[in-house]
N, C-alpha and C positions, 0 to 999 in steps of 0.2 A: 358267858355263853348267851347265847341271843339264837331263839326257837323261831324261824321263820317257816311263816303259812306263803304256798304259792300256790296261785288258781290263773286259769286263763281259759277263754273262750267256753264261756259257761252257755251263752248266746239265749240269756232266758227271756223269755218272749218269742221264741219259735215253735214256731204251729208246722212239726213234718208232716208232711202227705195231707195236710189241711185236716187234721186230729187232733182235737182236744185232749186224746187221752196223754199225745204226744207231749203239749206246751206243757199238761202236769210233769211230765215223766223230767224234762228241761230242768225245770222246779223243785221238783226231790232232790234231781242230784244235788243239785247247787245247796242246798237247806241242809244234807248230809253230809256233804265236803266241810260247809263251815263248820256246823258244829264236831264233826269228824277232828279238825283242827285245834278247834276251842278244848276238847277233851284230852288232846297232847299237850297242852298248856303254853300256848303260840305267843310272844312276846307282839311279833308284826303279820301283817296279813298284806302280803303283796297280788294285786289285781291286775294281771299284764294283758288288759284289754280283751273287747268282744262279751263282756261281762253282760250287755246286752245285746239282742240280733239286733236291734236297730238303732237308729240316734232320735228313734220317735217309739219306744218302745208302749206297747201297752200300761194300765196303770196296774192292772193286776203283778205284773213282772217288776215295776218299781217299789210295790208295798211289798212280793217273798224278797226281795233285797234288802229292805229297810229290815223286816223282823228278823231276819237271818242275820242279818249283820252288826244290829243295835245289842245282843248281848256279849260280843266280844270288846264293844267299845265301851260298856259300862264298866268290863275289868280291866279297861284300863290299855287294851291290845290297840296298838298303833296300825292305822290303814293305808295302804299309799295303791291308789288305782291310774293308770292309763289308758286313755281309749283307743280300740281296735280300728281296721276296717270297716266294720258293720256299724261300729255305735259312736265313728268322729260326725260329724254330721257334717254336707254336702256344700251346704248353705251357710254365710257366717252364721252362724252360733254356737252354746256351749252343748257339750255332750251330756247326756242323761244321768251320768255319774258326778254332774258338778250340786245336783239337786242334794247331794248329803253333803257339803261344807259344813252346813252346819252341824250336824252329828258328828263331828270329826273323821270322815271318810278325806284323805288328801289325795288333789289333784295332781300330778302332774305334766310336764307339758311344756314344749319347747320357750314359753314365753318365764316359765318359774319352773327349772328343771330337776332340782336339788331339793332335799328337806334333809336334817341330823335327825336322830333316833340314838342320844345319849352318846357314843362314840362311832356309830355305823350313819355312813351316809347313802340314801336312798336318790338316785337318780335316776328320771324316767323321762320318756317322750312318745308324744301321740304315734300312730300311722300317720307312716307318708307314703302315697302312692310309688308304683315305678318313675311316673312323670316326675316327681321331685325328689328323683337319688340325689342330686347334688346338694339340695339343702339338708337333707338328713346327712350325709358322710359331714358335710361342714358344722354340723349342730354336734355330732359324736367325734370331731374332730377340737371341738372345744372343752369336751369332759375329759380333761386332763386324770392321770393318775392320783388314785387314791391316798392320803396320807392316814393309815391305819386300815380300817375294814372298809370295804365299799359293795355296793347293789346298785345293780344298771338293768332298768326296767326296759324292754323294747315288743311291740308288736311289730315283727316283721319277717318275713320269708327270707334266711341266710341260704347263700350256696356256699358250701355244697348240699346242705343239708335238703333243702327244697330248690328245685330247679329252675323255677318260677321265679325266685328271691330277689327281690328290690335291690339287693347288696349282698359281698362277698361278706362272711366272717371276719377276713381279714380286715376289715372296715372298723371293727370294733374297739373301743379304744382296752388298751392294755393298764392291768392291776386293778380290775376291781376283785373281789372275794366270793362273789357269785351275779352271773347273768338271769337272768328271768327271765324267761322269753314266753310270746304266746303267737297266736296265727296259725301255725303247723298243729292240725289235732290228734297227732300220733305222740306217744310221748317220748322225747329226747333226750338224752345225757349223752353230754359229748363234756370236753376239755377246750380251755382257751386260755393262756397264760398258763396256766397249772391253775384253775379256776372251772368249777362247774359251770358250764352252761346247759340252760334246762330249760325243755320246751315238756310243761306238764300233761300237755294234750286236751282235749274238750271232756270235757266232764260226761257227757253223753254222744249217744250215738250222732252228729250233725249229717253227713252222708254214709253213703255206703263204703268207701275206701276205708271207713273204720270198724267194721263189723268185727273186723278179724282180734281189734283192742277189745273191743267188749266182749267179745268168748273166752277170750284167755285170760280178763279181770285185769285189765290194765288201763282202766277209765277211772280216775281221782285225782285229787292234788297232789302234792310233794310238801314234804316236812324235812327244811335243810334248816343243821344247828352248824351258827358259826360259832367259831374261836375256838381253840388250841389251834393243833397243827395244819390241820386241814378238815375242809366242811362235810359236815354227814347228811347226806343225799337220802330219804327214804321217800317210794310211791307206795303210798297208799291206795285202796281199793273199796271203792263203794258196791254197795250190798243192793242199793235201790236201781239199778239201771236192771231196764227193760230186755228179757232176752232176745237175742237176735239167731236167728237162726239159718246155717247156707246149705243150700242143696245141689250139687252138680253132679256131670257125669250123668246123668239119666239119660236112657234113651227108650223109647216106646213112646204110648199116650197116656191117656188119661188111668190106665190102673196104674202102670210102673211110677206116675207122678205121685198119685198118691199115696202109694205104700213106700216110695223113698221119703215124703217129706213125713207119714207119720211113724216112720221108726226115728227122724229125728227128735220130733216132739216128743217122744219117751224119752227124751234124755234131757230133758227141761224140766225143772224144779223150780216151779218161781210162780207167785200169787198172781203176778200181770201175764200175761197173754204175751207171747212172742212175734216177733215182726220176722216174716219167712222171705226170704231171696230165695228164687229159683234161678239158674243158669243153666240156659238151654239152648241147642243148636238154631230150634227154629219154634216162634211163640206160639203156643197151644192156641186152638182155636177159642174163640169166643164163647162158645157151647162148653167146651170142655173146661176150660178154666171157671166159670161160673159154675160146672158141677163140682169141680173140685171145694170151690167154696161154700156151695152147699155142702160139700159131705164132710170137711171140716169145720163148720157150723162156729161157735162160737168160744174155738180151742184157737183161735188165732186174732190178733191184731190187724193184722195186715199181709195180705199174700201176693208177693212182686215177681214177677219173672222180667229177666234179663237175656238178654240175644249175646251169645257170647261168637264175636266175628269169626267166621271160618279162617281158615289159614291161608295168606296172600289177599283177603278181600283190605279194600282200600291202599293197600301195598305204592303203589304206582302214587298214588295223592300222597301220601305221607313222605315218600324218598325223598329225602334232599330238605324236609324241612325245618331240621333241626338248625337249620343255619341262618333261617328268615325270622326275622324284626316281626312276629305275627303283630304282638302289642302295637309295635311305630306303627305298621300301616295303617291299623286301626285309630290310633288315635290323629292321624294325618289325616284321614277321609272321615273319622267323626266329632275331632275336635276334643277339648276336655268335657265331662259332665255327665251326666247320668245316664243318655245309650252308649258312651266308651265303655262304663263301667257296668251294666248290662252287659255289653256284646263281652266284656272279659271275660264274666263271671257265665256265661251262655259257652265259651271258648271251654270252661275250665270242667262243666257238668255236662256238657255235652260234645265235644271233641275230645275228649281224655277221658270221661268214663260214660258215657252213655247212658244219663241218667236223665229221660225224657222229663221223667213224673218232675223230678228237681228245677228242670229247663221251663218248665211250665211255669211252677211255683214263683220264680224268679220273672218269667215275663209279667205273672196276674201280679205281684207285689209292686212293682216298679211301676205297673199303670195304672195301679190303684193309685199310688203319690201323687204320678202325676194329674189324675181325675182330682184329687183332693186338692191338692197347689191352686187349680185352675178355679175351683171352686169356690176356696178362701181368697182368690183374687178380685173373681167377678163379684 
């Protein structure tokens, strides 16, 4: 029997809505998840990328990594990490996670893609954008079938699973013993070969599309034992994440606002402060949402209203374009490099869910790099 820990897109080092209470909240979970693991008695501890938000993560986010992670390697627990989207870095160099070699955290990565683990073999590979499906299919087109047990580490968005997905499932090479997967922060079990495939989801809340995993306690790692007949799959559920809370269907103003969002808040039990989504036809005024956060004073984290489109609005823009290359054209009019991968990630928080505050967050980060680049240059 062989007790595997899987984690992905832990993203520590992210500051939501430019909150520190946030980048702690990041932090817990991750520090709960491990030892969550360590306490089921985890032979390996699989890392399927995004373990940090960046490939220049802050240092505070590198040392809750190192403490969190330095007692399962003293007993002896085998690490194997790959890097995400977020944390391959843009530029040649190594990712943030190559900083523990030395602790025994293993890399790996299309250049060293294999490592043994007694009778189980562990293979992984970085993210690769959509721009290089072909050399990913050809790199997963080399990890032949397993002889005995096998693990195939991948960050990447499969179809059908995610729509978006760099590559079909059917891509994946056949007979390993279980897939890991990370990228998708919902958390996934599907089948492939007669083989688990698992995508464990983000450990915390990363956008709003997830709100609805963390109400219903389905934010933590996965605990799969192989050997016998077939692998046993358990999600676990962490205790530290921040409650989030939705509000729709409201209509009036400012009283029905607030007596909808605080009968929700009676029904919140939890030390931290809740982060509130409102969904509303049309965004309360400026006057009226600052009394609301006056008169919910400091029972709240954070209070967001969202514009939920009326019916038929953008209708006419949208027709027909499920058939269009959005990605190609972008990258034919901006090239490869960091406003393609901007205006993606611009495409994917604010064309598909309308999350200003997020579109923001992503313009101010990405110009702060490049203010800093320019900087270290001159």
């Amino acid at each position: 029997m062989l007790r595997v820990g899987h984690i992905a897109d832990a993203h520590l080092g992210k500051r939501q809505y430019n909150l520190e209470e946030r980048e702690r909240d990041v932090y817990d979970a991750f520090r709960e998840a491990v030892a969550l693991l360590g306490e089921r008695g985890i032979d390996v501890l699989l890392l399927s990328g995004d373990i940090f938000d960046s490939s220049l993560p802050p240092i505070r986010a590198l040392k809750v990594f190192r403490d969190a992670v330095s007692p399962l390697l003293d007993k002896g627990v085998r690490v194997f990490a790959i890097s995400g989207d977020h944390d391959t870095p843009k530029r040649r160099d190594v990712p943030p996670i190559r900083l523990f070699d030395t602790m025994g955290v293993r890399y790996l990565w299309s250049g060293e893609a294999c490592a043994r683990v007694d009778d189980v073999e562990v293979c992984g590979l970085q993210n690769f954008p959509a721009s290089r499906r072909g050399e990913l299919v050809e790199y997963l087109s080399q990890l032949r079938e397993r002889e005995g047990y096998g693990i195939l580490m991948l960050h990447q968005g499969l179809k059908p699973y995610f729509p978006y997905g760099e590559i079909s499932v059917e891509s994946l090479p056949r007979g390993f013993t279980y897939y890991a997967m990370g990228h998708i922060h919902k958390y996934i079990r599907k089948t492939y070969g007669g083989a688990p495939l698992v995508y464990p989801g983000s450990l915390e809340v990363i956008d709003v599309t997830e709100v609805e995993d963390a109400i219903s306690g389905r934010k933590g790692p996965v605990l799969a034992v192989l050997g016998g007949e077939e692998v046993r799959v358990e999600k676990l559920t962490l205790r530290s994440i921040r409650p989030q809370v939705v509000v729709k269907g409201v209509t009036g103003g400012y009283r029905e606002l607030l007596e909808a969002i605080e009968g929700e808040l009676e029904k919140v039990a939890s030390e931290k402060k809740p982060i509130v989504h409102v969904y509303v036809d049309e965004l309360p005024s400026r006057r009226d949402e600052e009394a609301l956060l006056g008169a919910l004073g400091d029972r709240v984290l954070k209070l967001r209203f969202l514009r939920v489109p009326r019916r038929g609005e953008g209708g006419a823009v949208a027709e027909g374009l499920e058939d269009v290359d959005i990605h190609g054209i972008l990258r034919e009019m901006l090239g490869e490099g960091g406003v393609y991968e901007l205006a993606n990630d611009l495409l994917e928080v604010l064309g598909k869910r309308g999350d200003v505050e997020e579109g923001y967050s992503l313009v101010k980060h990405y110009y702060g790099k490049v203010l800093r680049s320019a900087g270290e240059a001159g």
